[in-house]
PAKOL-45886 format. One record per atom (N, C-alpha, C, O): x negated, y negated, z; residue in one letter. Coordinates in pm, whole numbers, padded with zeros to 5 digits, always signed. Example, Ala and Ser with C-alpha at 12.3 -4.5 7.8 and 13.67 -1.06 7.14 Angstrom:
// residues 2
-01319+00569+00780A;-01230+00450+00780A;-01320+00330+00780A;-01424+00332+00846A;-01285+00225+00708S;-01367+00106+00714S;-01290-00003+00787S;-01341-00114+00804S;
END
This chain:
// residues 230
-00969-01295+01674X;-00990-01172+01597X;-00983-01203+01447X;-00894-01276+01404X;-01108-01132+01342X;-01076-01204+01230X;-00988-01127+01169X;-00960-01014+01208X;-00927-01195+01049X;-00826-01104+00955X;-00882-00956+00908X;-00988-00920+00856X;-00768-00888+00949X;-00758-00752+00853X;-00833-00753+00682X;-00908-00665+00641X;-00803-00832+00632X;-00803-00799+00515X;-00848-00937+00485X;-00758-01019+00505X;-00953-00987+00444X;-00986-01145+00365X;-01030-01141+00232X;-01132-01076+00210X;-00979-01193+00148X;-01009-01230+00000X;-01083-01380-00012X;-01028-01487+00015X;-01193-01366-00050X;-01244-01482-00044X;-01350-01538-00232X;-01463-01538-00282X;-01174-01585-00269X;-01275-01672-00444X;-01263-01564-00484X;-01381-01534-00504X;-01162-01415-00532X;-01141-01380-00589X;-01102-01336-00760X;-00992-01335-00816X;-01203-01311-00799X;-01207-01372-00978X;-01178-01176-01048X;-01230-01077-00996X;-01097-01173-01155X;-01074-01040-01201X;-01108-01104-01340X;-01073-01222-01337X;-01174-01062-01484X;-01230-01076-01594X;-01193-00966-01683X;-01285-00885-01677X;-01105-00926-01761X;-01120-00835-01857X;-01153-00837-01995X;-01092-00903-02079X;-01248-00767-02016X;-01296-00819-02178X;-01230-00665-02266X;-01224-00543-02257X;-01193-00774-02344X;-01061-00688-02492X;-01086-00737-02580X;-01036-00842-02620X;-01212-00643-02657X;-01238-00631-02765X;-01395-00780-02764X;-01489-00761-02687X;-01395-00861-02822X;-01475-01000-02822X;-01419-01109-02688X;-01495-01195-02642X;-01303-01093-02648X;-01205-01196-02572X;-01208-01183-02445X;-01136-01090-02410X;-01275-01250-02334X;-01228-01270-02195X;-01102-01291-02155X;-01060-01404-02177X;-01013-01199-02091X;-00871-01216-02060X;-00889-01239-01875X;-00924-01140-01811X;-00863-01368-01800X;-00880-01363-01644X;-00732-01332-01628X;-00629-01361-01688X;-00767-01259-01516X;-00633-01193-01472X;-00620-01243-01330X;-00504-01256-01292X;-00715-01271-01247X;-00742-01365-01102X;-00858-01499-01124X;-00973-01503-01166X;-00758-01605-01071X;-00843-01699-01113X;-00918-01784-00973X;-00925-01907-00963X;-00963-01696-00884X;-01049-01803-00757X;-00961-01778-00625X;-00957-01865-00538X;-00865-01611-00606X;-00795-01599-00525X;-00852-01595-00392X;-00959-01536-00377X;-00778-01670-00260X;-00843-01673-00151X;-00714-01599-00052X;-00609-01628-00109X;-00690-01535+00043X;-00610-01444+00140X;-00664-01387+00224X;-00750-01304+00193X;-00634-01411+00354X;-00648-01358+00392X;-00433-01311+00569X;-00338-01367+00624X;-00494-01199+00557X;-00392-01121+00590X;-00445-01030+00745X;-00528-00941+00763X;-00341-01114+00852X;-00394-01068+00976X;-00294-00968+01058X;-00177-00933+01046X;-00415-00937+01161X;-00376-00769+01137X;-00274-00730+01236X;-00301-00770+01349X;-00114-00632+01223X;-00028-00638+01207X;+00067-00682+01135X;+00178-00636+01163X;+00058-00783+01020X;+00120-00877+00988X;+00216-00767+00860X;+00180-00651+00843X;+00320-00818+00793X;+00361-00785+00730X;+00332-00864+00599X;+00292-00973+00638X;+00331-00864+00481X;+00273-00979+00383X;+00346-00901+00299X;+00337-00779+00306X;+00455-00984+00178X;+00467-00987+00087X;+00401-01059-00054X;+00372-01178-00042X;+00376-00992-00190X;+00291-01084-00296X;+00419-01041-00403X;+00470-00932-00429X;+00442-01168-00449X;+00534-01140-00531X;+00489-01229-00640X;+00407-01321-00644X;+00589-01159-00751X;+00521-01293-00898X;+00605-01235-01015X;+00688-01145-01004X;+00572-01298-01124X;+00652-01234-01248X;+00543-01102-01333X;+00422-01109-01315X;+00585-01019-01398X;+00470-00939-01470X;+00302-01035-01493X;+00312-01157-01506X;+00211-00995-01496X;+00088-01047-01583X;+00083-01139-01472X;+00058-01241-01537X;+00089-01179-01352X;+00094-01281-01271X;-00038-01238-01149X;-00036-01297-01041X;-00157-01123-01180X;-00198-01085-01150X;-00218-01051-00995X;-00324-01064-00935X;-00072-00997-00929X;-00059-00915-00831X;-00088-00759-00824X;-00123-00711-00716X;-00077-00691-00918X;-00080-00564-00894X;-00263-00578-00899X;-00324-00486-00844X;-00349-00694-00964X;-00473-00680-00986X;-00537-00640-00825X;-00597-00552-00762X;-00475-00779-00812X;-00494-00769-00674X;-00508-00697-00577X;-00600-00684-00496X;-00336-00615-00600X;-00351-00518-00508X;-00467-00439-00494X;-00527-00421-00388X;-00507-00375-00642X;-00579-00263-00680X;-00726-00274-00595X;-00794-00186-00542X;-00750-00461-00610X;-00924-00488-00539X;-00910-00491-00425X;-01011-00450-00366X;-00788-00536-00327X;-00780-00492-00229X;-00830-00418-00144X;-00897-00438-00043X;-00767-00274-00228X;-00733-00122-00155X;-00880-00111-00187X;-00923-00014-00125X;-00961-00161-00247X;-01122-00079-00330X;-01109+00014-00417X;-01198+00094-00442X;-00928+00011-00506X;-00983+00100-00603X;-01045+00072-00716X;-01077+00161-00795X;-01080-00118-00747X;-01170-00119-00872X;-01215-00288-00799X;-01158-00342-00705X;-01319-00335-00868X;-01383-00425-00768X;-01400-00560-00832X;-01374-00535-00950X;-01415-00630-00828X;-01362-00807-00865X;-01515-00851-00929X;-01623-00793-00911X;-01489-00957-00998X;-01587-00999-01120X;-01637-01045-01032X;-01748-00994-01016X;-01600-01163-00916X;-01653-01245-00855X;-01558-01247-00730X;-01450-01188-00720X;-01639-01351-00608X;-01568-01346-00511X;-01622-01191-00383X;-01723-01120-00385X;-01529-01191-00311X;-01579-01094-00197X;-01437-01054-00141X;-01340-01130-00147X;-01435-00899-00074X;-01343-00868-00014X;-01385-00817+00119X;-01490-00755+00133X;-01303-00845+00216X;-01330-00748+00318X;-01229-00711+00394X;-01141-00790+00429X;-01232-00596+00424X;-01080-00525+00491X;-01182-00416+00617X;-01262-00323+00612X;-01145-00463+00674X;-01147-00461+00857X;-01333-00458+00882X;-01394-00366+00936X;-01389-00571+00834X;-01476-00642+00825X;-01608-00596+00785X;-01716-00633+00829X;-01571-00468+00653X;-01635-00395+00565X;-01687-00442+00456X;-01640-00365+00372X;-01767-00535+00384X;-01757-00639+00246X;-01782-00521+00109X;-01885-00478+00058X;-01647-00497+00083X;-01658-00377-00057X;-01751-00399-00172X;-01789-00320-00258X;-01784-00538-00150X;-01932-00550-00238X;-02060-00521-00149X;-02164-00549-00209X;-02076-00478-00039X;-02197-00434+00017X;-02224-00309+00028X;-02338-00264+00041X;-02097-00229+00024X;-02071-00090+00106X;-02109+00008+00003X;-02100-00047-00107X;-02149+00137-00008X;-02150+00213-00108X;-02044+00288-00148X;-01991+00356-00059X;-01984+00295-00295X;-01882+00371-00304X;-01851+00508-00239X;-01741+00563-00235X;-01968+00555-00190X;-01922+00683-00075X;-01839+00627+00040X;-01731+00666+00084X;-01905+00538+00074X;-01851+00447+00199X;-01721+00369+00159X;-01639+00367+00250X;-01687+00312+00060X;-01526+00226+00028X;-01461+00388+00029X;-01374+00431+00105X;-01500+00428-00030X;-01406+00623-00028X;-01382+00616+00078X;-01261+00600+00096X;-01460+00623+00197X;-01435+00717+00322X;-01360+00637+00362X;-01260+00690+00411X;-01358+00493+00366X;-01285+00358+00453X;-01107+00373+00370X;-00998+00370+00427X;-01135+00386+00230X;-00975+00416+00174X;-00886+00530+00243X;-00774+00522+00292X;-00986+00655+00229X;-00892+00761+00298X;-00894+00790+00451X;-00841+00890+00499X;-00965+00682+00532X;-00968+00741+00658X;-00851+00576+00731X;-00788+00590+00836X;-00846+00457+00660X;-00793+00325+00691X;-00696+00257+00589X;-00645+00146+00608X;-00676+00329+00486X;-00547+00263+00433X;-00504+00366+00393X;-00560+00474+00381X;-00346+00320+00360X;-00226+00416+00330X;-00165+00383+00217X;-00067+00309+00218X;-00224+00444+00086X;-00126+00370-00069X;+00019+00465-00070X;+00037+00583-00041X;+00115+00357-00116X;+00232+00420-00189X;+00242+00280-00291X;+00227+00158-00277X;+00280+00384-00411X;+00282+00330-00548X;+00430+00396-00623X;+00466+00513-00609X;+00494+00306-00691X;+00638+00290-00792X;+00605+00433-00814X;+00681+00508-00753X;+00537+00477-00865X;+00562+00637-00921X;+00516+00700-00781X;+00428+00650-00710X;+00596+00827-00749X;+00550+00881-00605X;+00433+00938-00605X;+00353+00934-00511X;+00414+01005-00733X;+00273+01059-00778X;+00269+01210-00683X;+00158+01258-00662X;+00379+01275-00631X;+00386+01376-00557X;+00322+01520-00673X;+00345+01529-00793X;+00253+01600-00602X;+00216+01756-00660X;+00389+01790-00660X;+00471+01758-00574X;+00408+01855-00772X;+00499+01897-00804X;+00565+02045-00769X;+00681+02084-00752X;+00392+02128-00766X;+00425+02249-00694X;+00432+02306-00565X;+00475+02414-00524X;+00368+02183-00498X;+00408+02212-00371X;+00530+02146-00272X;+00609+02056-00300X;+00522+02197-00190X;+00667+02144-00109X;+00624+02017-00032X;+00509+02000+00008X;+00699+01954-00020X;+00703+01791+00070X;+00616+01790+00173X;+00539+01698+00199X;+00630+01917+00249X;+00495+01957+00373X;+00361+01969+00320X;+00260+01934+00382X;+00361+01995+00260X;+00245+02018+00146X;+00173+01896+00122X;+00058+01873+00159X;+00273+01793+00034X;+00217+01716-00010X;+00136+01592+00035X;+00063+01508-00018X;+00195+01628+00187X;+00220+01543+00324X;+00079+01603+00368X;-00017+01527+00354X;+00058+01721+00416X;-00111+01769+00418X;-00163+01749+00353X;-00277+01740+00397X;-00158+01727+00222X;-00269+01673+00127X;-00321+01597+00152X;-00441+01620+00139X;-00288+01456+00206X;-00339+01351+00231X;-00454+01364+00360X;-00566+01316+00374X;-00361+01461+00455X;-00524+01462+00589X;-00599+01553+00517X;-00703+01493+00492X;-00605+01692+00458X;-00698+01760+00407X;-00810+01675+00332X;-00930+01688+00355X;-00761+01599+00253X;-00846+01458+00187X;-00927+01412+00268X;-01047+01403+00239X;-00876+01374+00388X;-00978+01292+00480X;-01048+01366+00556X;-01138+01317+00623X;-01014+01518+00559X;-01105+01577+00636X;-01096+01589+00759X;-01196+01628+00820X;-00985+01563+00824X;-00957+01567+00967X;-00936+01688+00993X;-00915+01758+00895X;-00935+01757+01130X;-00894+01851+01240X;-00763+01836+01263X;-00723+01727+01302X;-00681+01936+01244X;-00533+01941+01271X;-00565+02033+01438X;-00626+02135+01471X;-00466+01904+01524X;-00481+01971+01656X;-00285+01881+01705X;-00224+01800+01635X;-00237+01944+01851X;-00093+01886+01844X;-00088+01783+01865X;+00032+01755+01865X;-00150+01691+01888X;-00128+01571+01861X;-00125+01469+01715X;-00117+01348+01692X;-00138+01614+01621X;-00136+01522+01468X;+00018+01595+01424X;+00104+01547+01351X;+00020+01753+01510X;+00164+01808+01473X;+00250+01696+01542X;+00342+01658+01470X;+00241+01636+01663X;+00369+01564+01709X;+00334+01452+01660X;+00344+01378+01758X;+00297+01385+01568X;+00260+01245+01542X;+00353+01282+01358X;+00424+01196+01304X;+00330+01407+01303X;+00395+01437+01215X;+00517+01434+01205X;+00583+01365+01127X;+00580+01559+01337X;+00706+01507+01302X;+00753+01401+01341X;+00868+01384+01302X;+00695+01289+01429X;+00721+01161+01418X;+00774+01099+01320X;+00881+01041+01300X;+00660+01127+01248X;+00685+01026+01113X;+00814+01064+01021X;+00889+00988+00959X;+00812+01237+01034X;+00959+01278+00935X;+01041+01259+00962X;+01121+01226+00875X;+01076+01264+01074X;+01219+01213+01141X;+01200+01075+01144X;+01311+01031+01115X;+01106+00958+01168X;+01145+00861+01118X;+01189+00837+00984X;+01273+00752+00955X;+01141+00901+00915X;+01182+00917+00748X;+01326+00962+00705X;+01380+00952+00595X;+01371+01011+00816X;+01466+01109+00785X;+01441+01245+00650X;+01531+01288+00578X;+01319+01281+00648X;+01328+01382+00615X;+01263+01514+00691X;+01159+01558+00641X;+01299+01561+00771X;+01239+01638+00855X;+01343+01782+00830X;+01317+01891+00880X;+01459+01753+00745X;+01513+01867+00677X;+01461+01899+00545X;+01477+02013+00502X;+01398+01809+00472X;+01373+01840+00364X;+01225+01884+00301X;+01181+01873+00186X;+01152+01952+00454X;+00998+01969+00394X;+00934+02052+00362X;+00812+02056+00350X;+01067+02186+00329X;+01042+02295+00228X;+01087+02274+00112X;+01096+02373+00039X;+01122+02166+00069X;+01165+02156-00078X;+01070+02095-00165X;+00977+02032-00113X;+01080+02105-00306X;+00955+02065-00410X;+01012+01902-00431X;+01122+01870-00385X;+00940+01822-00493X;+01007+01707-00540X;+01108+01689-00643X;+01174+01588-00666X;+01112+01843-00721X;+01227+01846-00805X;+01369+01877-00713X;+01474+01893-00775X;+01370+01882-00623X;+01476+01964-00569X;+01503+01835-00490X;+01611+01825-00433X;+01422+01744-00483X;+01479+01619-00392X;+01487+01475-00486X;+01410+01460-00581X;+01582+01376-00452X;+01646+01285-00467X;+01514+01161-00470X;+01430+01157-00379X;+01512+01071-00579X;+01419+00975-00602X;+01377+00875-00451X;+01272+00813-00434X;+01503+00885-00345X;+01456+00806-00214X;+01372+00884-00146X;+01265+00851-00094X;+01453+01046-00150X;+01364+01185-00084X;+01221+01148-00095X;+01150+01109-00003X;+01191+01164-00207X;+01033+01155-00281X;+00939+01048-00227X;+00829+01074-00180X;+00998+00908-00238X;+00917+00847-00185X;+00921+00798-00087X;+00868+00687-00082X;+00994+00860+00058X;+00969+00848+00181X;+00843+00964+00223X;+00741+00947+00290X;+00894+01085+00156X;+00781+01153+00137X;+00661+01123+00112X;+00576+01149+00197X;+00619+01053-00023X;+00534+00934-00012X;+00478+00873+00059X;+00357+00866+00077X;+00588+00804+00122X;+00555+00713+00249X;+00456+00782+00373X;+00351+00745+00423X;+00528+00880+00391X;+00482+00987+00493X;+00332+01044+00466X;+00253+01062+00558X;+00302+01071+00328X;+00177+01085+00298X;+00058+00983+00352X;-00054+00994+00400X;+00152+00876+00315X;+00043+00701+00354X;+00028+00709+00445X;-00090+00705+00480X;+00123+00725+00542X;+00115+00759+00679X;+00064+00846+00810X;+00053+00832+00931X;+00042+00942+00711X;-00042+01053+00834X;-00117+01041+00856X;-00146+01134+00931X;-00199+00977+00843X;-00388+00997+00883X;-00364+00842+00970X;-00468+00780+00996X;-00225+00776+01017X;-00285+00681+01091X;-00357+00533+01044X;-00432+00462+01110X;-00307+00514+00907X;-00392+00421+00841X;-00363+00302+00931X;-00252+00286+00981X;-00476+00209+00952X;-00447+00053+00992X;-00347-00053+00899X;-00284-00151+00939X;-00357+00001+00763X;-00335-00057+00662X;-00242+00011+00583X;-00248+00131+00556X;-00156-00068+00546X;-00071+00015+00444X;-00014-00066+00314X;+00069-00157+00304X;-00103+00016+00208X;-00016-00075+00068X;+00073-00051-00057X;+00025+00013-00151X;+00189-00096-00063X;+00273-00053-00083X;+00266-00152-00219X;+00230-00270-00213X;+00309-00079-00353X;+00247-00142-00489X;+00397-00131-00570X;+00394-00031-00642X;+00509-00193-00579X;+00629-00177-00614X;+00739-00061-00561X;+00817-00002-00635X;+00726-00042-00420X;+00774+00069-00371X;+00931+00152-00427X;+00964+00270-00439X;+01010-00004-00453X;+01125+00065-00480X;+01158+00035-00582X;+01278+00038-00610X;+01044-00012-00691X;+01056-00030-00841X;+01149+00124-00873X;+01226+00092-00964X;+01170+00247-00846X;+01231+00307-00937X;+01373+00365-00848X;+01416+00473-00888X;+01439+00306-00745X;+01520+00362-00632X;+01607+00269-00651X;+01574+00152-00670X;+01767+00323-00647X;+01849+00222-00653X;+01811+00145-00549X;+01703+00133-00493X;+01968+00072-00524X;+01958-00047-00387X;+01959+00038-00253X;+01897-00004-00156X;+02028+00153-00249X;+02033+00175-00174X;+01908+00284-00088X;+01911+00286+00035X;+01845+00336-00134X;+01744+00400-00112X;+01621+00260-00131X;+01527+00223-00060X;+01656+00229-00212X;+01547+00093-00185X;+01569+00018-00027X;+01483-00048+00032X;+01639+00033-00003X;+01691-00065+00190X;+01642+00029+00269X;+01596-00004+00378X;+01642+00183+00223X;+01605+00279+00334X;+01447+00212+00363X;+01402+00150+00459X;+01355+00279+00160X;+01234+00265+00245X;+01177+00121+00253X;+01054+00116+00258X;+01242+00004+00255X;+01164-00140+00310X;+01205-00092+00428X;+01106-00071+00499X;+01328-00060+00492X;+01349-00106+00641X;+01234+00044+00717X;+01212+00044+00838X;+01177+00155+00628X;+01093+00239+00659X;+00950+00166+00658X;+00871+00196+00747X;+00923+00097+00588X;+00771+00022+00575X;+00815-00099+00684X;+00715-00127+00750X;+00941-00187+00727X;+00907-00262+00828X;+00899-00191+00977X;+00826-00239+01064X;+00967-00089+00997X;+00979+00009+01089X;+00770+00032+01162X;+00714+00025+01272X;+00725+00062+01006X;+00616+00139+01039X;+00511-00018+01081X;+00405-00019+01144X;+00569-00113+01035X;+00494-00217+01074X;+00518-00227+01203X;+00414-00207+01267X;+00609-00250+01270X;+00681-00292+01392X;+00677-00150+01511X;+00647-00168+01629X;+00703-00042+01468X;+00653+00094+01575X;+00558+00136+01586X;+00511+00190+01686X;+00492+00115+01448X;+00338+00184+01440X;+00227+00082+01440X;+00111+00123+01443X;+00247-00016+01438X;+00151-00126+01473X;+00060-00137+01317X;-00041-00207+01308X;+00110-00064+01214X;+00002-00101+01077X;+00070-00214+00994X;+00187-00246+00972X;-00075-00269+00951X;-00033-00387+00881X;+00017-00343+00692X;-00038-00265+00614X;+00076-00386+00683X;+00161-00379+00554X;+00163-00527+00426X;+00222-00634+00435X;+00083-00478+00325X;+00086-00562+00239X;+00187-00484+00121X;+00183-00362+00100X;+00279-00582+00048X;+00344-00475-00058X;+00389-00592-00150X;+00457-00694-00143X;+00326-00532-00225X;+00355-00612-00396X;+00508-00577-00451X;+00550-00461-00450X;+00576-00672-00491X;+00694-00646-00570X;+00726-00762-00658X;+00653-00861-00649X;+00829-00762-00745X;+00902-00876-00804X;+01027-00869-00789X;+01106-00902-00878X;+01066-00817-00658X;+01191-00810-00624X;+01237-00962-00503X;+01245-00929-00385X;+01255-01065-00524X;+01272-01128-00393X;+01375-01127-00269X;+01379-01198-00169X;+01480-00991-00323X;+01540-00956-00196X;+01421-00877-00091X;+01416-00886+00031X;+01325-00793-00188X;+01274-00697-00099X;+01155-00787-00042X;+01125-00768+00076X;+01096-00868-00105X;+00986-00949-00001X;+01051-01013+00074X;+00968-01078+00136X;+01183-01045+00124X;+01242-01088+00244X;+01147-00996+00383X;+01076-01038+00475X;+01186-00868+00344X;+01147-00768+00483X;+01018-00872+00544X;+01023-00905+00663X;+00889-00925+00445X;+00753-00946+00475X;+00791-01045+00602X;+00898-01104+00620X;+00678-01048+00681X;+00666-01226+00775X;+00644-01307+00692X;+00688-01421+00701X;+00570-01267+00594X;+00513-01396+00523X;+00522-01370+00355X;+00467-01268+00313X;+00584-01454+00264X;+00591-01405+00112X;+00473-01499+00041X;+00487-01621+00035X;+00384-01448+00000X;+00277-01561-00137X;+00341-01510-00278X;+00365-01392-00304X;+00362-01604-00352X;+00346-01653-00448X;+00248-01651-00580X;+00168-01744-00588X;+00249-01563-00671X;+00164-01564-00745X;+00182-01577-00849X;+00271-01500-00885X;+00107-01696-01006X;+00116-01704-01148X;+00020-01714-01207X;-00052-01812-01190X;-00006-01628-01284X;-00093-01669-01397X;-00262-01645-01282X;-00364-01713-01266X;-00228-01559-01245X;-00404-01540-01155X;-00413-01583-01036X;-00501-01560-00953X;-00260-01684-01021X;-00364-01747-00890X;-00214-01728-00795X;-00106-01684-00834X;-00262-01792-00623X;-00144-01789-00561X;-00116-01960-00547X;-00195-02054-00535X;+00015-01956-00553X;+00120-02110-00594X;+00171-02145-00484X;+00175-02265-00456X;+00220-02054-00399X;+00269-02094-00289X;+00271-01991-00188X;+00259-01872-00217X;+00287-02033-00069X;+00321-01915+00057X;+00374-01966+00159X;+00309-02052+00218X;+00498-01930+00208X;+00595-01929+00305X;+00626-01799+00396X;+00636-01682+00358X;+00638-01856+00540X;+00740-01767+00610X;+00855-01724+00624X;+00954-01787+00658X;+00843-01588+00593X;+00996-01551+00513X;+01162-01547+00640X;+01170-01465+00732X;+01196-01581+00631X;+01320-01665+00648X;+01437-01518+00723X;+01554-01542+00754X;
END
């Protein structure tokens, strides 16, 4: 079966002002499916670039991607759209939650997006997911009324409803102490391991890329090393 997700000669180019700045220099990955994958690196070490060409939200100078054997340089941006919101699941350092609506809310937002049919098998697959979250008390409340872990399990739960194959997680517990940070890794390995989706998640934390099977290594554009995490 081929990989979930293959990066193949991955090149990112930003021009500032007269000056070519490379931010990926010839990245190759690929990431098979179930797997858990950590990318870790120091700032400017062009992981978050990465992430971003990944998911298809902005697209690489050079090189090719393909995630579940779609090539985001062939497909039409109607088509990377439909494949983002119907096959992957983003959570990002800021929760990025609507503010005026309640946690249930914000949590429908995400299938209304994709356009699905709410029938009971998406209600019992829901509260699945909240009670795995442990928030299944808290999904009349706004995000002001809940606690920075609250929010982005909530989050999480958003990534999660529509069933994604894929799930990418872009500094998850960059803003959560330690301890809400342990909730949601051991919530993203959970969803790897019960829910069968594969999980890529960028951090510069190297306690938290422990959770991954596998941690790469990234400096200066490129990847340096990759091990099975321990």
């Amino acid at each position: 079966m081929p990989p979930i997700i293959q990066a193949e000669n991955v090149t990112k180019i930003y021009r500032i002002g007269k000056v070519d700045v490379p931010a990926l220099r010839g990245v190759s990955l690929a990431v098979e499916r179930g797997e858990f994958v950590s990318i870790v690196g120091p700032s400017g070490s062009g992981k978050s670039t990465l992430f971003y060409i990944l998911g298809g939200l902005t697209g690489p100078t050079g090189g090719r991607v393909l995630v579940e054997g779609a090539d985001f340089s062939r497909i039409s941006d109607a088509e990377r759209t439909r494949l983002r919101r119907r096959r992957i699941g983003f959570v990002f350092q800021k929760f990025n939650l609507l503010p005026t609506l309640s946690a249930r809310n914000n949590i429908a937002v995400a299938r209304d997006i994709a356009g699905d049919n709410h029938d009971a098998s998406d209600l019992d697959y829901a509260d699945k997911i909240t009670h795995m979250l442990g928030i299944a008390e808290r999904l009349d409340h706004r995000p002001a009324e809940m606690s920075g872990g609250e929010q982005q399990r909530v989050a999480l739960a958003r990534a999660l409803i529509n069933r994604p194959a894929i799930v990418l997680a872009d500094e998850p517990t960059g803003n959560l102490d330690s301890k809400n940070s342990e909730i949601v890794l051991k919530m993203l390995r959970q969803s790897n391991q019960d829910l069968g989706q594969t999980v890529l998640m960028i951090t510069h934390n190297p306690e938290a890329a422990r959770y991954g099977d596998r941690i790469v290594h990234m400096r200066d554009g490129e990847i340096v090393e990759q091990a099975t995490s321990s």
